[in-house]
Backbone atoms as SQL, in Angstrom:
CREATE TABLE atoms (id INTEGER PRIMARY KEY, chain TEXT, resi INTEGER, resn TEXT, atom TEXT, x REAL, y REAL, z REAL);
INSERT INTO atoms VALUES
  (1, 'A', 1, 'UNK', 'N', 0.841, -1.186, 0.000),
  (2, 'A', 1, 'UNK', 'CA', 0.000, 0.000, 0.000),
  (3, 'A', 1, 'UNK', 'C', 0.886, 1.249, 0.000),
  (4, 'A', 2, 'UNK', 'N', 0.007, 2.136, -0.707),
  (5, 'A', 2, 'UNK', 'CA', 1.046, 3.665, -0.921),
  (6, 'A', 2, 'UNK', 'C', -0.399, 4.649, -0.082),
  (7, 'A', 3, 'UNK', 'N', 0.849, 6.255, 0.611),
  (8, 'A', 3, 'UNK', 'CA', 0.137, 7.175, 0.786),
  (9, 'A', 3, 'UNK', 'C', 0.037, 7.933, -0.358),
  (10, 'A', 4, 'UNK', 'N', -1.095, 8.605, -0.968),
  (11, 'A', 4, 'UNK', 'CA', -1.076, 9.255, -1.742),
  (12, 'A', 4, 'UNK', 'C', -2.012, 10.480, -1.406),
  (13, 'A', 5, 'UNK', 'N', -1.300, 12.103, -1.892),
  (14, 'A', 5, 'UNK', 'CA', -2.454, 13.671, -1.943),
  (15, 'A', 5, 'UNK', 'C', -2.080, 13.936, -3.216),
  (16, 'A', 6, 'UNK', 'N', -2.595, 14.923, -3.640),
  (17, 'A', 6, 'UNK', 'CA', -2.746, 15.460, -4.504),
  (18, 'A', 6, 'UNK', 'C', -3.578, 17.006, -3.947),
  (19, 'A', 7, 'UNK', 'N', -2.633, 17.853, -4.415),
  (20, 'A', 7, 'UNK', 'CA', -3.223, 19.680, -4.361),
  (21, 'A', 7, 'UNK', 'C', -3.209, 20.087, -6.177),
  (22, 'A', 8, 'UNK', 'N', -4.057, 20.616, -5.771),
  (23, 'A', 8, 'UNK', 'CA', -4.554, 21.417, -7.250),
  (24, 'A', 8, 'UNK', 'C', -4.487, 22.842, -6.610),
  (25, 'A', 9, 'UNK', 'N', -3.456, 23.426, -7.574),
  (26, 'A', 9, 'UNK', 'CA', -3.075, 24.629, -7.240),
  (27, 'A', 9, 'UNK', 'C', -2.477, 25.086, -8.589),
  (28, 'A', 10, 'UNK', 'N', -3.710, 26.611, -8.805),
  (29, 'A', 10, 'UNK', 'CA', -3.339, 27.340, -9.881),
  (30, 'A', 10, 'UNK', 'C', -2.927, 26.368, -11.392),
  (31, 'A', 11, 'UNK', 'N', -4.199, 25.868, -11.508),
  (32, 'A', 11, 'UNK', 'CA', -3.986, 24.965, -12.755),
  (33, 'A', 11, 'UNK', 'C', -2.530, 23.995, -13.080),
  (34, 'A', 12, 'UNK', 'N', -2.080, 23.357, -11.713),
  (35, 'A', 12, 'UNK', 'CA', -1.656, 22.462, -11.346),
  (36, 'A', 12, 'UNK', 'C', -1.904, 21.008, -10.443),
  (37, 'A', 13, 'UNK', 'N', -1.507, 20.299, -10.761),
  (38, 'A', 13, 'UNK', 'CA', -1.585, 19.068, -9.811),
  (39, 'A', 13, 'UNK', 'C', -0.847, 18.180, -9.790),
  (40, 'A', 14, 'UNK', 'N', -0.613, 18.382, -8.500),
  (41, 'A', 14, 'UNK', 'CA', 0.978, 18.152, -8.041),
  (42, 'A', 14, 'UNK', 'C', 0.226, 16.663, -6.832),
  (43, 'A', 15, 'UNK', 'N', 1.193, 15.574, -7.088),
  (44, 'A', 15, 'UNK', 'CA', 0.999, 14.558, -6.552),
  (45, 'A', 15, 'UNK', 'C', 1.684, 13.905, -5.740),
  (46, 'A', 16, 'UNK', 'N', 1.755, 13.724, -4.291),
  (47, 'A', 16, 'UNK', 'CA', 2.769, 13.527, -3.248),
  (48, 'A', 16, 'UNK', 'C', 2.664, 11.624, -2.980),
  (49, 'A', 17, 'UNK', 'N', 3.344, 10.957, -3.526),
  (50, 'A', 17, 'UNK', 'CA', 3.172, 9.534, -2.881),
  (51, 'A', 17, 'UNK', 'C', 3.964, 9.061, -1.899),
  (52, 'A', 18, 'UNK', 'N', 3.829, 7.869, -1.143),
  (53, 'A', 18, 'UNK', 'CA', 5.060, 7.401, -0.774),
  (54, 'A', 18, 'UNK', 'C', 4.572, 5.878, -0.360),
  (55, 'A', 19, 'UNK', 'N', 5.706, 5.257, 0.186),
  (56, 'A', 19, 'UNK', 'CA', 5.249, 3.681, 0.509),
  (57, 'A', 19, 'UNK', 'C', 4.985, 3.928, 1.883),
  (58, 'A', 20, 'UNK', 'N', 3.862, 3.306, 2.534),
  (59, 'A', 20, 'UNK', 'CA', 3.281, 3.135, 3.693),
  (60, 'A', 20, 'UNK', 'C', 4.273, 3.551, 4.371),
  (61, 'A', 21, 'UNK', 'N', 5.307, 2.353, 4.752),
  (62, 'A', 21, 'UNK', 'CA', 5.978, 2.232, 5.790),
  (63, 'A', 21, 'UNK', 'C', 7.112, 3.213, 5.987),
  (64, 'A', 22, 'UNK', 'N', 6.908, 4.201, 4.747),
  (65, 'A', 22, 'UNK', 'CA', 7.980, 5.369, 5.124),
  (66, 'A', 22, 'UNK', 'C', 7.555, 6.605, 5.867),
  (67, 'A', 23, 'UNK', 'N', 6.209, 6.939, 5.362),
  (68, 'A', 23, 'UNK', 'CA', 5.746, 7.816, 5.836),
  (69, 'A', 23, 'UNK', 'C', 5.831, 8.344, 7.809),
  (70, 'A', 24, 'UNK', 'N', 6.289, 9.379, 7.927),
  (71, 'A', 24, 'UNK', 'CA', 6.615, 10.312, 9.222),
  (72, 'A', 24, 'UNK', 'C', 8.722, 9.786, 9.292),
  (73, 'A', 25, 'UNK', 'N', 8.809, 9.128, 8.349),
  (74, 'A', 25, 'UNK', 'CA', 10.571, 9.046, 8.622),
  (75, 'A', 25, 'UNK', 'C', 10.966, 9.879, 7.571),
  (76, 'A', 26, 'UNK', 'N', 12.587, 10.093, 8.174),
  (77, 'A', 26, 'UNK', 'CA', 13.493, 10.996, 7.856),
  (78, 'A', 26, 'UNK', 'C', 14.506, 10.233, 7.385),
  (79, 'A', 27, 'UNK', 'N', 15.209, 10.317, 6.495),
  (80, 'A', 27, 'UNK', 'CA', 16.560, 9.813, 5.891),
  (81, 'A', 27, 'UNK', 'C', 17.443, 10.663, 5.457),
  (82, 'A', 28, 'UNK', 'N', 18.732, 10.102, 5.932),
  (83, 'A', 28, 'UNK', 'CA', 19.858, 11.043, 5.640),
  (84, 'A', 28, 'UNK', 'C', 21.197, 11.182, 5.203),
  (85, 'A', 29, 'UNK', 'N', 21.791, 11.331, 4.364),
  (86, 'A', 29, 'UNK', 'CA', 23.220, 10.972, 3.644),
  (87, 'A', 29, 'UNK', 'C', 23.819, 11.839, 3.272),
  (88, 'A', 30, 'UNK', 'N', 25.256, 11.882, 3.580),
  (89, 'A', 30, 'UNK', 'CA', 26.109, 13.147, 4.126),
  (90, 'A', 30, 'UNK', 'C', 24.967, 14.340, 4.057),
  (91, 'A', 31, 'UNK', 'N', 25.032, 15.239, 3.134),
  (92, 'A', 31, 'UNK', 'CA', 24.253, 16.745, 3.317),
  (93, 'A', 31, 'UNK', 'C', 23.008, 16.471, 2.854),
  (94, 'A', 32, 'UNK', 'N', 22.579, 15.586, 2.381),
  (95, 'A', 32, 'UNK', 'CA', 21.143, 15.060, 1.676),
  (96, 'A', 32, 'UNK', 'C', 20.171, 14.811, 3.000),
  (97, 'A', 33, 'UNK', 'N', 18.787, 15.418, 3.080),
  (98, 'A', 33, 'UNK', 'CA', 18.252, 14.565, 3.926),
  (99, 'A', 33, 'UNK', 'C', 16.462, 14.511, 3.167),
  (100, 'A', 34, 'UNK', 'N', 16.269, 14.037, 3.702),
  (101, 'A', 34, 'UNK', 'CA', 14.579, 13.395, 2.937),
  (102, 'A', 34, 'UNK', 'C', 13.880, 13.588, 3.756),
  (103, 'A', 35, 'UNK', 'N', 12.774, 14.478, 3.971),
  (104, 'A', 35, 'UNK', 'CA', 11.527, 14.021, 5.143),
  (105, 'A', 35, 'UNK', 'C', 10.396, 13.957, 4.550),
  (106, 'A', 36, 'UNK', 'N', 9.623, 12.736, 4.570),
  (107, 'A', 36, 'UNK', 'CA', 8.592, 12.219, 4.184),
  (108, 'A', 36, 'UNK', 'C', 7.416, 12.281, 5.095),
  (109, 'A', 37, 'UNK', 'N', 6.924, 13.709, 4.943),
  (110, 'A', 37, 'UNK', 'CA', 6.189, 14.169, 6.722),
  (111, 'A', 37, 'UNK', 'C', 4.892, 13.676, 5.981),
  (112, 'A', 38, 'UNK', 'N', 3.874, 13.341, 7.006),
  (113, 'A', 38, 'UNK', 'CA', 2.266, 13.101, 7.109),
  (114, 'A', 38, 'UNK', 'C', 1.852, 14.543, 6.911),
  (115, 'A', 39, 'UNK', 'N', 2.359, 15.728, 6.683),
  (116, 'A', 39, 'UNK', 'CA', 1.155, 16.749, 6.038),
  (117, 'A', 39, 'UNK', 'C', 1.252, 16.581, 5.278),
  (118, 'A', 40, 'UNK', 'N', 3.066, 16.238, 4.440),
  (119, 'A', 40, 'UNK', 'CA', 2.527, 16.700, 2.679),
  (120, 'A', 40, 'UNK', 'C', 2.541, 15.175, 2.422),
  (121, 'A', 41, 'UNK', 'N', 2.672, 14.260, 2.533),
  (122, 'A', 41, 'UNK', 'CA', 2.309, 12.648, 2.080),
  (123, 'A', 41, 'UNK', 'C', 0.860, 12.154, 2.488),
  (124, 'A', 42, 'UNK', 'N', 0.821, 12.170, 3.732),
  (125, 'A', 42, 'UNK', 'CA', -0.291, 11.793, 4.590),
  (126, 'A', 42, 'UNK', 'C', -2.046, 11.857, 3.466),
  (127, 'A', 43, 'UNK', 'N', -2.100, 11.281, 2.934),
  (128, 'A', 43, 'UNK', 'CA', -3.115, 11.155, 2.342),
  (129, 'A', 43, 'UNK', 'C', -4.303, 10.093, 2.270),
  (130, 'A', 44, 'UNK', 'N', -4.517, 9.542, 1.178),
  (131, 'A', 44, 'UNK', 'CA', -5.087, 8.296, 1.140),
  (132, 'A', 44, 'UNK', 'C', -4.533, 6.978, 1.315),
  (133, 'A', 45, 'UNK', 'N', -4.802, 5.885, 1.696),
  (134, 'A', 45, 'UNK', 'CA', -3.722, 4.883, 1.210),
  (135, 'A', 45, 'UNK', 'C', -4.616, 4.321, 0.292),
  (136, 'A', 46, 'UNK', 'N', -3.836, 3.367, -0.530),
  (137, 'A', 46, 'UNK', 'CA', -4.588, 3.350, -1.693),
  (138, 'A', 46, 'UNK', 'C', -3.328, 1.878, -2.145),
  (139, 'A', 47, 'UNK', 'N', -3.855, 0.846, -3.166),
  (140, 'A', 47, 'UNK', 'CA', -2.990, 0.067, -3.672),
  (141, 'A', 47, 'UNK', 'C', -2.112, 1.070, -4.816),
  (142, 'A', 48, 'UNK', 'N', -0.917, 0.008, -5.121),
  (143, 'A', 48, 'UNK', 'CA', -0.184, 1.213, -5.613),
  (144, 'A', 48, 'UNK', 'C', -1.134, 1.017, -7.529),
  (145, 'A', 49, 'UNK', 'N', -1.509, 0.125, -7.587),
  (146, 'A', 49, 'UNK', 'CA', -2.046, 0.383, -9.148),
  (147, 'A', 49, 'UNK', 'C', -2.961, 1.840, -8.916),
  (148, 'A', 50, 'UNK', 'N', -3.329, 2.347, -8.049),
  (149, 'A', 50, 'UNK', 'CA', -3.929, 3.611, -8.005),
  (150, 'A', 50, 'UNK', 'C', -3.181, 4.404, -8.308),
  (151, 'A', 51, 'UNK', 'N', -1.934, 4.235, -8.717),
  (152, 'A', 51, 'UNK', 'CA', -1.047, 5.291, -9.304),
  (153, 'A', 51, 'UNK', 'C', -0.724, 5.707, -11.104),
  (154, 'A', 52, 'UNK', 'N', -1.282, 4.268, -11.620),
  (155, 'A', 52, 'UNK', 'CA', -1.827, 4.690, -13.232),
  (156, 'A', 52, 'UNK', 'C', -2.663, 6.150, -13.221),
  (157, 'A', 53, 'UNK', 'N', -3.409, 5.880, -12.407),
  (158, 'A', 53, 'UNK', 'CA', -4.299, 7.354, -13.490),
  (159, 'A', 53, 'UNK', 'C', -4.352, 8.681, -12.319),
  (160, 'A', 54, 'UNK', 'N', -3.663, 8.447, -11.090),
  (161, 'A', 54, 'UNK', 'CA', -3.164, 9.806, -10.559),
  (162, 'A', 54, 'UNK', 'C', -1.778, 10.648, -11.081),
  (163, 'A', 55, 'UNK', 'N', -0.863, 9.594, -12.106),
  (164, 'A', 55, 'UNK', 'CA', 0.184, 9.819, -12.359),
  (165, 'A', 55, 'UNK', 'C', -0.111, 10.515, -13.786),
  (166, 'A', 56, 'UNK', 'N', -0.959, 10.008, -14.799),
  (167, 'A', 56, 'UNK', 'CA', -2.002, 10.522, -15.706),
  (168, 'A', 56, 'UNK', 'C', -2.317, 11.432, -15.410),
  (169, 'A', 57, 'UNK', 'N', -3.467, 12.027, -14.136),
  (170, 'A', 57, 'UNK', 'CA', -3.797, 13.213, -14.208),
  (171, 'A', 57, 'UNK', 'C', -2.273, 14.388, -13.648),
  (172, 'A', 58, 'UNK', 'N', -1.420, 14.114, -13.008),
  (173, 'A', 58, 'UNK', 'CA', -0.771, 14.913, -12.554),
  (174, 'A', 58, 'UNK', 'C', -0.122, 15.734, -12.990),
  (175, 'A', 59, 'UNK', 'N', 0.927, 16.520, -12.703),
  (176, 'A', 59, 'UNK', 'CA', 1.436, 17.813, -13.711),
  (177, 'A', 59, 'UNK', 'C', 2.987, 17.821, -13.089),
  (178, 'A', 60, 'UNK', 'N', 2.927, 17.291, -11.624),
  (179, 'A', 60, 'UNK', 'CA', 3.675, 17.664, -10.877),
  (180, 'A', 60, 'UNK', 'C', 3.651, 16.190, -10.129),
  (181, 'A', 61, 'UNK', 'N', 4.923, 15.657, -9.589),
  (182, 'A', 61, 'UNK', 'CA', 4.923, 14.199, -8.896),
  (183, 'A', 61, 'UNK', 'C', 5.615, 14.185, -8.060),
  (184, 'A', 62, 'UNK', 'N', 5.766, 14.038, -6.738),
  (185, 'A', 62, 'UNK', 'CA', 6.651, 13.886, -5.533),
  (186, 'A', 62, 'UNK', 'C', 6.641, 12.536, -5.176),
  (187, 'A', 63, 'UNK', 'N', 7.635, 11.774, -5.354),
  (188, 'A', 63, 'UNK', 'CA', 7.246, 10.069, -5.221),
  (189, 'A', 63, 'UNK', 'C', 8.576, 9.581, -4.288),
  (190, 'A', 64, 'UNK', 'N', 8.602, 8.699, -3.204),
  (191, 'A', 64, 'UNK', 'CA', 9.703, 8.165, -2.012),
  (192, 'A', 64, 'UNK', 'C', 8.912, 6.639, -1.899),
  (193, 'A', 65, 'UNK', 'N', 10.024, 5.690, -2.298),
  (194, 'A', 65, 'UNK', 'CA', 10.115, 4.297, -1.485),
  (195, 'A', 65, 'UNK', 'C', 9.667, 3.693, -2.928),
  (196, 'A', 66, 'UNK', 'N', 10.281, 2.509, -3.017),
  (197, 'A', 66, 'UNK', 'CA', 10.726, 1.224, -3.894),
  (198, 'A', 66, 'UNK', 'C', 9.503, 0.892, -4.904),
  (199, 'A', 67, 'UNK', 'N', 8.267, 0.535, -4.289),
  (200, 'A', 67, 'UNK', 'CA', 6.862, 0.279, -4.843),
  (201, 'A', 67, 'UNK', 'C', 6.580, 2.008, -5.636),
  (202, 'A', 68, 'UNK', 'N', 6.350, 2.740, -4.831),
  (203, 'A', 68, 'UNK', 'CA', 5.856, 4.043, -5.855),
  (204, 'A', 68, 'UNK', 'C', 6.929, 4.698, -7.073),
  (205, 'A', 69, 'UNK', 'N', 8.456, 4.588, -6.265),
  (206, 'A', 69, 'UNK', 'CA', 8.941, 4.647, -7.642),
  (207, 'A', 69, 'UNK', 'C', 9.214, 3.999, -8.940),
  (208, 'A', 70, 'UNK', 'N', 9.244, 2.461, -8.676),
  (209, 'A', 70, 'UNK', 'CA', 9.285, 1.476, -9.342),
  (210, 'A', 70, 'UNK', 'C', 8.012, 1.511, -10.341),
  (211, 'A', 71, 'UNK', 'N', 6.820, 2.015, -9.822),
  (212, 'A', 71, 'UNK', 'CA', 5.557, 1.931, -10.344),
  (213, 'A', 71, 'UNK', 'C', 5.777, 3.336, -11.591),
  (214, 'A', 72, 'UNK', 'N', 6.067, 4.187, -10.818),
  (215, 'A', 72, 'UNK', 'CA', 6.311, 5.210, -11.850),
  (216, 'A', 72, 'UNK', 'C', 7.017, 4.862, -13.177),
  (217, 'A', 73, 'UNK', 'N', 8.425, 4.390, -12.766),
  (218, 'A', 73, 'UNK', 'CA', 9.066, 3.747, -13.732),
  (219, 'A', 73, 'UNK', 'C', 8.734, 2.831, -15.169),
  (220, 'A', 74, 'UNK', 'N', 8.284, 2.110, -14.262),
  (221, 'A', 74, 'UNK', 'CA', 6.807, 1.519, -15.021),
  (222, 'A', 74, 'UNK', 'C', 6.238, 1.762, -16.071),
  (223, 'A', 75, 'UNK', 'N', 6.041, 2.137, -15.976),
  (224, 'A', 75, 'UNK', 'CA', 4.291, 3.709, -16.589),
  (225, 'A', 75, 'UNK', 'C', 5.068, 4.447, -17.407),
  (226, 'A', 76, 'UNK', 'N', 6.651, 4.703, -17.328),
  (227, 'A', 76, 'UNK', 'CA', 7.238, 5.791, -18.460),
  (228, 'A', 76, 'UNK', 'C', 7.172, 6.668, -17.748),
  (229, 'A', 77, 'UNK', 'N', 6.850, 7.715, -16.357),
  (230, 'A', 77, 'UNK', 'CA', 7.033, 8.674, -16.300),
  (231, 'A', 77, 'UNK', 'C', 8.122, 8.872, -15.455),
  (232, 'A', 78, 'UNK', 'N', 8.836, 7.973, -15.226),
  (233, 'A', 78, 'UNK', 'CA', 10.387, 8.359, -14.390),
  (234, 'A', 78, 'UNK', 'C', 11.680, 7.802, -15.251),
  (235, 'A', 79, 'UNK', 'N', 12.500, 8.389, -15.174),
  (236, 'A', 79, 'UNK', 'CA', 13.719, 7.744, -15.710),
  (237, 'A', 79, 'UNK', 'C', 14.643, 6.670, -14.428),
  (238, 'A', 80, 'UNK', 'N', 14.635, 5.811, -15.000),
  (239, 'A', 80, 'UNK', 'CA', 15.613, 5.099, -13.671),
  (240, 'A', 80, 'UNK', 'C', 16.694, 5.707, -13.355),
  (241, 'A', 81, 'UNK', 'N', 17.637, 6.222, -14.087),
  (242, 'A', 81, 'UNK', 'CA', 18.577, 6.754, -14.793),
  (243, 'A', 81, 'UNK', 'C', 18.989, 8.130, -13.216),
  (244, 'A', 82, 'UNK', 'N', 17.648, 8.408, -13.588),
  (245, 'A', 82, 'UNK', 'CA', 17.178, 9.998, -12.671),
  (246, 'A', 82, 'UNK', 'C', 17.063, 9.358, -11.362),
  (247, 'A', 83, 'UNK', 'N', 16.851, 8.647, -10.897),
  (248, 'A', 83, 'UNK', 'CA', 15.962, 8.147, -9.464),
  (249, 'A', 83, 'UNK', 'C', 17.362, 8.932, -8.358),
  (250, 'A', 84, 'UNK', 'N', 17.183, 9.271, -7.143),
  (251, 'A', 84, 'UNK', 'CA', 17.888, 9.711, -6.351),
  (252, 'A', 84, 'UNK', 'C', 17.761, 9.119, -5.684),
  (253, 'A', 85, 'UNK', 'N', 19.161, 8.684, -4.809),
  (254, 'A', 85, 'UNK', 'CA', 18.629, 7.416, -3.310),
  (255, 'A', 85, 'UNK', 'C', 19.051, 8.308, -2.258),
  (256, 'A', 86, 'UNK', 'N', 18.953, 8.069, -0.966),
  (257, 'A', 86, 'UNK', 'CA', 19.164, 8.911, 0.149),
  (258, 'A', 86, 'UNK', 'C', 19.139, 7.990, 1.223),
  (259, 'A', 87, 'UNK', 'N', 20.087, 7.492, 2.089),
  (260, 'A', 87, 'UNK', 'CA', 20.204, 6.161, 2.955),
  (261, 'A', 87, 'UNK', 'C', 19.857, 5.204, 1.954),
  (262, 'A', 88, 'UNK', 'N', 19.604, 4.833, 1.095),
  (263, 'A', 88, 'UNK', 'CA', 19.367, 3.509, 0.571),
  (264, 'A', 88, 'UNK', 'C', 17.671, 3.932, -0.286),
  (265, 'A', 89, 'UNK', 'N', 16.977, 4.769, 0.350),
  (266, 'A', 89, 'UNK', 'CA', 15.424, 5.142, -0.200),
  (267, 'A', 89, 'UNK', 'C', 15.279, 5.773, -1.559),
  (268, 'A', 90, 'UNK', 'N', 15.079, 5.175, -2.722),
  (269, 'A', 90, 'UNK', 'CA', 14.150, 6.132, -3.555),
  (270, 'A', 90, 'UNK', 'C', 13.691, 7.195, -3.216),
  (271, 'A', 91, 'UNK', 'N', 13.966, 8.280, -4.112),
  (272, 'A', 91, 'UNK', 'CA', 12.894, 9.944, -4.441),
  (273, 'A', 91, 'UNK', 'C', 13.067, 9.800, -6.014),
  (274, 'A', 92, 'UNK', 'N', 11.936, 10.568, -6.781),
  (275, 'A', 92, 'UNK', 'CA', 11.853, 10.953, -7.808),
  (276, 'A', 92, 'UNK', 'C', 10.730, 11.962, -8.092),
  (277, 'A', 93, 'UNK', 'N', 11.243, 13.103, -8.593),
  (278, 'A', 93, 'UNK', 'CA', 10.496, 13.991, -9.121),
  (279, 'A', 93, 'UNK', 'C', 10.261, 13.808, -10.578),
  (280, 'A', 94, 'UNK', 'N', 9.048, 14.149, -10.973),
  (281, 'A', 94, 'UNK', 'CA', 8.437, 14.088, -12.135),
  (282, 'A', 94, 'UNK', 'C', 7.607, 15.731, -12.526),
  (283, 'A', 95, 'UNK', 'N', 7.796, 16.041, -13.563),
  (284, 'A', 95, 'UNK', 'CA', 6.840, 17.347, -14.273),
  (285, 'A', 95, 'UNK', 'C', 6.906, 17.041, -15.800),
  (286, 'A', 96, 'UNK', 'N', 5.642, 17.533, -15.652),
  (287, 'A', 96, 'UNK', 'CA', 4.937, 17.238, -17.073),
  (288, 'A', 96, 'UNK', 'C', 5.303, 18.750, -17.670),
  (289, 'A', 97, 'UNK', 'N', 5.987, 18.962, -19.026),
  (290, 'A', 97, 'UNK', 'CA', 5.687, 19.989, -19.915),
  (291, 'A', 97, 'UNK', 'C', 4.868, 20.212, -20.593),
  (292, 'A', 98, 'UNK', 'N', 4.046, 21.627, -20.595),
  (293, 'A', 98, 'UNK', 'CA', 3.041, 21.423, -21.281),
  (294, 'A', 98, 'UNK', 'C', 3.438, 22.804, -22.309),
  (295, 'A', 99, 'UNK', 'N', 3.494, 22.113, -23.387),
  (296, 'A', 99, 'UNK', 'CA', 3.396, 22.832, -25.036),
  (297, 'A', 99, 'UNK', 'C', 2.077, 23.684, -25.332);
C-alpha cells in the first residue's frame, strides 16, 4: 500500500506519494536529507495500481520508497537513470511539460 495527496493549485496538480511504511521518517546521507512528513504525504492509502491514473492526471509528482517509484518507472514517467537514493530510499520527481 502507498500514501497518496494530490493539491490542485493554480492549474496544477501536483501529486505527493510514498510507501506506507515510510511515511513520518526521515533519511539522511552526508548533506542530503529526505523528510517524508504526514502533512505533505499523509493522504489516502490506496494500492499502488492507483497510481496509473493519478500519475495521468498529474502535472507535478513527488514520489519516495521502492513500490511508488518502481511503479512510476513503469508507466514511463520516471527515468531510472534519474531516481535519487538517500540512505538507501528512492525519491523521484516528475513534471509534465506542457506545449
Amino acid at each position: 500500500m502507498i500514501y497518496v495527496k494530490v493539491y490542485r493549485v493554480q492549474g496544477e496538480v501536483l501529486l505527493a506519494a510514498c510507501d506506507e511504511e515510510l511515511l513520518g521518517r526521515t533519511f539522511r546521507e552526508g548533506e542530503l536529507k529526505l523528510e517524508v512528513r504526514e502533512k505533505f504525504y499523509g493522504g489516502e492509502k490506496v494500492e499502488e495500481e492507483a497510481l496509473d491514473g493519478l500519475l495521468r492526471e498529474a502535472t507535478i509528482a513527488n514520489l519516495v520508497g521502492e513500490r511508488c517509484v518502481e511503479r512510476a518507472v513503469e508507466l514511463g514517467y520516471v527515468d531510472e537513470r534519474r531516481i535519487l537514493r538517500i540512505d538507501g530510499v528512492p525519491h523521484a520527481q516528475m513534471a509534465r511539460l506542457m506545449w
